[in-house]
N, C-alpha and C positions, 0 to 999 in steps of 0.2 A: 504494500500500500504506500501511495506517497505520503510521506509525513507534512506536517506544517514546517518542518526545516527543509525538507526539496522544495516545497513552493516558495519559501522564500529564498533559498539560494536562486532560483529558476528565475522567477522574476525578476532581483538584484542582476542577475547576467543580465536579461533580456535588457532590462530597464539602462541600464549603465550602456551597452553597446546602442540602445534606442536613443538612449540622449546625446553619444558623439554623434549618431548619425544625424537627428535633427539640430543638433547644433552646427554640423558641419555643412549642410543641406541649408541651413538661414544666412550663413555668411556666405556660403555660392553666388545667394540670391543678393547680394547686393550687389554685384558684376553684371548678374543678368538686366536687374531693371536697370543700372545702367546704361547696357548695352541696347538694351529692347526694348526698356519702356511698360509704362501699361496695357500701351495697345498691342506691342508682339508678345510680352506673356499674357494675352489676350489671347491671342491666335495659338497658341501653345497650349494654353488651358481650356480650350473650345473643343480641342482634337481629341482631349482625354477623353470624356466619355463613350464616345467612338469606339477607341482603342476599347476600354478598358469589358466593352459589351463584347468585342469579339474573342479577347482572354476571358473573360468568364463564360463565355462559352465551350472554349475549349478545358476549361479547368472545371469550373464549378464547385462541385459541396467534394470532391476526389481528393486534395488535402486533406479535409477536415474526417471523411471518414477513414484515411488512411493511421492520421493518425491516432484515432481513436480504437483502432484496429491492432496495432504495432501495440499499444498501450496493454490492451487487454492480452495480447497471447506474451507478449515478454515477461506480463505480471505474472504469467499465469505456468511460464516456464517452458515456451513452446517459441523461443525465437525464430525457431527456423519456419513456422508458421508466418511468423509477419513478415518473414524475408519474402516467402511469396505472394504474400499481400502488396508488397513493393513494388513487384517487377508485376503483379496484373496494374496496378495504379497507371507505373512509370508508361505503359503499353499503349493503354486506353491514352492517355497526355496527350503524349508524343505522337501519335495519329494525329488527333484532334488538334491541335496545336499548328497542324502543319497546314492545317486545309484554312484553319480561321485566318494565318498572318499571308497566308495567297487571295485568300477572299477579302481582306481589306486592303490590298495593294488594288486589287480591282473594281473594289467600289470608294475609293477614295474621293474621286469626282466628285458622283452623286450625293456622298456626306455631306461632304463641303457646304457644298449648293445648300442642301437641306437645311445645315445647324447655319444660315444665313451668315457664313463669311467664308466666300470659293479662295481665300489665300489657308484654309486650313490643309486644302492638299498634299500637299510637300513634308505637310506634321504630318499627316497619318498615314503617308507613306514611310517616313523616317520609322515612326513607330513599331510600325507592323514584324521587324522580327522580334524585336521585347517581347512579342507575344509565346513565340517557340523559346526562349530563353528562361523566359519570368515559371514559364509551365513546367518545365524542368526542375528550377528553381525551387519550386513550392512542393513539387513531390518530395523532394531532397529534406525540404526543412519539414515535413510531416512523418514523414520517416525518426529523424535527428527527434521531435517533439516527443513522437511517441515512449522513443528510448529515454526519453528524458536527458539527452544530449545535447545541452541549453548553449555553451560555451562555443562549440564549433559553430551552433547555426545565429548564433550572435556573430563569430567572427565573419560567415558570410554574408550577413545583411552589412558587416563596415565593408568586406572588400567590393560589394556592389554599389555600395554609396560611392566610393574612391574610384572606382571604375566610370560611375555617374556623373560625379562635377569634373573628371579629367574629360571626357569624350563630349558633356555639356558646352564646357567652355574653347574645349578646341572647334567645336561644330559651331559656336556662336561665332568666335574669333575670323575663323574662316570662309563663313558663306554671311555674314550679317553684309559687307560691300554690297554684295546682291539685291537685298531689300531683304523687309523685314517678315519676310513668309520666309525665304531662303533660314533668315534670323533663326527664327523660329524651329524650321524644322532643324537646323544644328543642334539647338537645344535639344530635341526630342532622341535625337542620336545618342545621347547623354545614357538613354534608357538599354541600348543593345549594348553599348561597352560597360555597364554594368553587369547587363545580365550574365553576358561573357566570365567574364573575371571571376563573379560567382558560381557559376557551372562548373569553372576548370577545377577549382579547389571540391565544390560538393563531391563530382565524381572520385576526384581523387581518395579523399578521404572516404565513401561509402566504400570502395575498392579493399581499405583498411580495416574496416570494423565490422562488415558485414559478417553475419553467423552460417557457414559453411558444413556445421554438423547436423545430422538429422539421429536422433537418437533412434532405435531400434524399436522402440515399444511406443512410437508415434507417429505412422505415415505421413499424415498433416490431416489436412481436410482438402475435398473435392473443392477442382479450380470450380466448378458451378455454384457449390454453397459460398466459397471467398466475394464470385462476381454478385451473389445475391447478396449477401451480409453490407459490401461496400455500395451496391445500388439503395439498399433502404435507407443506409448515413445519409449518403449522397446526394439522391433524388430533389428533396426538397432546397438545396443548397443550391443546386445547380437548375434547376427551376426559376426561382429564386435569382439566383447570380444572373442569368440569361434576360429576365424582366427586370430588374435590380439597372442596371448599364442602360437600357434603352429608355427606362424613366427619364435616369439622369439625363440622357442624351435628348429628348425630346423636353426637358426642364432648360437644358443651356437652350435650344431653339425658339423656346417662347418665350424665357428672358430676351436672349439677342431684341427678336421681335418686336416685344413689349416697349423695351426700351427706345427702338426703333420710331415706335405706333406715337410714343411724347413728346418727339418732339428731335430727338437725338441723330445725328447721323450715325450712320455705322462703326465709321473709325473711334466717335465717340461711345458709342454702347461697347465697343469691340474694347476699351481702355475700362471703363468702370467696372464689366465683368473681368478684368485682369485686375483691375486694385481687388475686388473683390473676394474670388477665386485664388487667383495666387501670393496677394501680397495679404490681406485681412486673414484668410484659411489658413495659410500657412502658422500665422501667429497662434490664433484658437485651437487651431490643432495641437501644440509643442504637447498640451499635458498628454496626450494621447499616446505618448512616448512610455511613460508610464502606467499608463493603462493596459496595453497592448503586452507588457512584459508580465502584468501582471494575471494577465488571462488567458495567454501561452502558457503561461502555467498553472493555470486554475482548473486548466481541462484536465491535465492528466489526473492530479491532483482528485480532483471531483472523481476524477473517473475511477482511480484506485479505490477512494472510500468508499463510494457505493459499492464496488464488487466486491468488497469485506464486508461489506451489511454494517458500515460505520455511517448511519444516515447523521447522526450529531456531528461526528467529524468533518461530513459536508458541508452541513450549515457554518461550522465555524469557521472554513475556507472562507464562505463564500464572505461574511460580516468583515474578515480579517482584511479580504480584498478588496472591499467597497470602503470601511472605513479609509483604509488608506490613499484609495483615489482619492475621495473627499477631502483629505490632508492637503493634497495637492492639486487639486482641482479650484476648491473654492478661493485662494489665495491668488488662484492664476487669474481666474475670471475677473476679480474687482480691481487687480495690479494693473491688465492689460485696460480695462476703463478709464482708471487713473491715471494712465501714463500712456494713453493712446496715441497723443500730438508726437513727443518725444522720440516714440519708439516706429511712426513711420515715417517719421521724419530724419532720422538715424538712420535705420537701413533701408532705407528704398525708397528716400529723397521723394518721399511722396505724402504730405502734412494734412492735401485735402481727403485723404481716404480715412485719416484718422477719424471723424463723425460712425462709418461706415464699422470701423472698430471698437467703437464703444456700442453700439448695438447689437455687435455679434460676439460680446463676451461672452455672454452665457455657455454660447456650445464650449468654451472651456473647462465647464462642469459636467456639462450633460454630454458630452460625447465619450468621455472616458467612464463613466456610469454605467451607459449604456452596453460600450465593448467589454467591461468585464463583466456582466449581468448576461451580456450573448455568452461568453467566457465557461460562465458557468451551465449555461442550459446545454452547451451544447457538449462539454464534459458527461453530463447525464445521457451523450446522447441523442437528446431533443432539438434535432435544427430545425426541425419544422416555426415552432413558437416562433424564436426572433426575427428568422427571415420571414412569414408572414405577417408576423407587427411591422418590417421594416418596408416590404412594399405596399402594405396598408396607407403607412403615413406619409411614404414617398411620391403614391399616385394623388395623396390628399394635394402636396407640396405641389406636383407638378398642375391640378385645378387650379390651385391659388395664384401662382403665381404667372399662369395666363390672364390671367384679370386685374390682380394688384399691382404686377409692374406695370402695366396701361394708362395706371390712374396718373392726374396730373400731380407733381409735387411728391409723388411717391419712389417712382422708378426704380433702384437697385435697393433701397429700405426694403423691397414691400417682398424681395428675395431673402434679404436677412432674419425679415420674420418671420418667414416661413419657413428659412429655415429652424429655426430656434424651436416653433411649434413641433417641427419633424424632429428634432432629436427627445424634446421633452414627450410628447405623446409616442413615442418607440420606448424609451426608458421606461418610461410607466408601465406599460403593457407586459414588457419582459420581466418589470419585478415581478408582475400579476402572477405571470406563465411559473416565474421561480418558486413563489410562495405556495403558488398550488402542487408544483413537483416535490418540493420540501416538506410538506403538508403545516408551514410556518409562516409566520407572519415577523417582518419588517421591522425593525424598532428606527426608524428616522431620527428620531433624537439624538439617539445612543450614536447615528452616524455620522449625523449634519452641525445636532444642536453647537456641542460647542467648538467644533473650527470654523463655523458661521461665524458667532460672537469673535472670537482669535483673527479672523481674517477680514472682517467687516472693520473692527480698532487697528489693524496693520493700513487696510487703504485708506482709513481716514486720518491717519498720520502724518502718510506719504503725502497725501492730496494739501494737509495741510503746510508740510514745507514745499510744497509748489506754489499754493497759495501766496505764502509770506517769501517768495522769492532765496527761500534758506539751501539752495543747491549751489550747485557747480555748473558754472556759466555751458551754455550751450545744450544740446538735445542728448550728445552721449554725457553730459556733467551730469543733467537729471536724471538720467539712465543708470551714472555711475552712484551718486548717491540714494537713491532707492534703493541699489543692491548693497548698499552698506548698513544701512537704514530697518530695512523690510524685513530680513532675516530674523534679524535681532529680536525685534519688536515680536515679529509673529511670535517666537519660541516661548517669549515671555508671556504673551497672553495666552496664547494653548497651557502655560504651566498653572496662571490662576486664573481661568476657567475651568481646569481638570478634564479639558478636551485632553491630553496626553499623561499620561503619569509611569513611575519608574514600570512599572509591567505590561504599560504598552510596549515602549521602548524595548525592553526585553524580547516582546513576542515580535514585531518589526524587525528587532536584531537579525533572529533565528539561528542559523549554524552559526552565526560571525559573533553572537552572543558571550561568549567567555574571554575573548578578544576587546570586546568592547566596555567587559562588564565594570571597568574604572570609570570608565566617562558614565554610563547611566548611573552609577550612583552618586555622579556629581549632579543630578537633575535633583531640583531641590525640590521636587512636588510628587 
């Protein structure tokens, strides 16, 4: 069974390699808007969708049942069982993979046209082999998951980042003279010299640790019962994934549009969905670094204890992993409000998108909630739940926002809020689906109550020395005194509120616990 010291070593890797990579991924980006601007990571961020429908097509829920798959016969002592769960995975992929990044080299045109900017062309042709690459990739890291081999498949999401901003910026560098589709689609090339770099290493290393014995008193199981077992994970995942991609993709179309229908020309709608999309998201998104690490690990985890009949040891998982986003979530959300001007005006010399960022703080709570809440359903097993609550609220988002960005004086607002509705109405629903699979109920207090109060007196500290002009002259001085500032302050108020106390800290520790155990009993609460 995984213990609460695997999931927290699991996530500590994940998390730690998630945050060089989104830190190293934000400083990228301040070359790219440079170079590009709003409107070409406009035209770069238009193309994703696209992309990203014809990879989940070829991928879909085949990850996630894989490695929920890997998980249960390695617990169970039958490695060489998931070994062939691996290579049916890898199999199905690798087809499918190959047919989707051909079928979007040939319908690249007609996308274009569609999502109302024909310079997306050249991005989602650049794109299209990421798709054979990324597919690879993720069988690779579903594999590494299941085994609970966290550390390798952290080390290939950094060699794919480094692989990314090298081939990023050499593709920007050298076709932006061109114009800025040309721009653009160099950026996207960023995507295959990633996926590359990562590949070469996966393989290599599966080549190393893969399980080559078959013990005498265990055949395996029939390749028909493998291909059933991973079609019922699967199914809804990739159902799901397939309508998941074409929402979005038909959401950026009736943005463009909308935006179009008020008043906007194109190159102007094609730049605000770029502050938007790439420079706003990109920020809201960082906690999701941590989220993401935390519910990579939450699955196995989950998954171990239910199949030891430890139904309390699941719940505790899952409180242990939701309180802890919440640590870091709520903090993130009211900082990045408070310090909105600053921080787009620091990296991506862009001050008027700051409005567009204080309205979209919230997804810095509610998206990392969410992913460790799918984290755990699908640990159980149950993909059905999230990805139906997720294109529930997404086809809600994509109504909405045919008609709110239309309105006068609304325009890219009337997307933020809609988005915000779609991450809060998806979270809600999946705690619903948890509570009912857990047959237990939520204690919100216990999770929110006090790093709300802790992190509500941290931004109204900060805001207050903004106020009273008590920083360091310029956009990175307020930047640099916040992070001198804000720490502090939060630690202090989590201490007397009793949002954290010495046996949090301990259980947070986890294996790293006895190493640290000087410093937590310097915690005076």
């Amino acid at each position: 069974m995984a213990s609460r010291e695997t999931l927290t070593r699991g996530a500590l890797v994940l998390t730690a390699a998630g945050l060089l990579i989104r830190v190293s991924g934000l400083v990228y980006q301040v070359p790219l808007a440079t170079w590009l601007g709003g409107e070409g990571i406009g035209i770069y961020r238009m193309a994703l969708p696209a992309f990203w429908a014809f990879y989940k097509v070829a991928v879909g829920g085949i990850p996630t049942a894989l490695s929920t798959l890997v998980t249960e016969y390695s617990s169970r002592g039958r490695a060489h069982v998931a070994e062939e769960a691996f290579r049916l995975a890898m199999g199905w992929t690798a087809g499918l993979a190959a047919v989707a990044a051909a079928a979007l080299v040939l319908g690249a045109r007609p996308l274009a046209r569609l999502v109302g900017e024909p310079r997306t062309e050249l991005t989602l042709i650049a794109l299209a082999p990421a798709i054979y690459l990324f597919a690879l990739q993720q069988v690779h890291g579903a594999y590494l998951q299941g085994r609970q081999m966290m550390s390798p498949w952290a080390l290939a999401n950094i060699l794919e980042q480094a692989g990314r901003i090298a081939g990023a910026l050499a593709g920007v560098w050298y076709l932006k003279p061109y114009g800025l589709a040309w721009g653009a689609a160099g950026a996207a090339l960023g995507a295959a010299s990633g996926g590359l770099l990562s590949d070469l290493y996966l393989v290599w290393l599966y080549r190393r640790t893969r399980t080559r014995v078959r013990p005498r008193w265990d055949p395996g199981d029939p390749p028909r019962r493998l291909a059933w077992r991973m079609f019922v994970l699967a199914w809804p995942l990739t159902a799901g994934g397939v309508v998941l991609p074409l929402l979005n993709f038909f959401d950026v179309a009736l943005i463009q549009r909308g935006l179009t229908h008020s008043g906007l020309t194109t190159a102007q709608a094609t730049e605000l969905y770029g502050q938007f999309s790439g420079m706003v998201h990109t920020l809201v998104t960082m906690p999701n670094v941590f989220a993401l690490g935390l519910a990579s690990a939450l699955m196995p985890a989950v998954t171990g204890a239910l199949t030891a009949g430890q139904r309390a040891a699941a719940r505790g998982h899952c409180v242990a992993a939701l309180r802890a986003t919440a640590l870091i979530g709520l903090p993130a959300a009211l900082l990045m409000a408070v310090l909105a001007v600053p921080l787009m005006e620091a990296i991506f010399k862009a001050p008027r998108a700051a409005p567009i960022l204080v309205w979209a703080a919230p997804v810095a709570l509610l998206s990392p909630l969410a992913l460790v809440v799918t984290g755990a359903l699908q640990g159980m097993g149950r993909t059905g739940p999230p990805m139906r609550n997720l294109l529930l609220t997404m086809a809600l988002k994509v109504a909405l926002d045919g008609v709110i960005t239309r309105l006068p004086g609304v325009g890219i607002y009337g997307a933020v809020m809609t988005s915000i509705l779609t991450h809060g109405l998806c979270t809600w629903l999946n705690v619903r689906a948890l509570e009912r699979a857990l047959d237990w109920h939520m204690d919100w207090r216990a999770v929110l109550g006090g790093p709300l109060l802790a992190a509500g007196g941290m931004a109204a500290g900060v805001g207050l020395l903004i106020a009273g002009g008590w920083t360091l002259p310029r956009s990175w001085g307020t930047l640099a005194t916040a992070l001198m500032v804000a720490p502090p302050l939060y630690a202090l108020l989590l201490g007397l509120t009793r949002a954290v106390t010495r046996a949090d800290l301990r259980a947070l520790a986890g294996p790293a616990a006895p190493r640290l155990e000087r410093l937590v009993n310097w915690w005076p609460f």
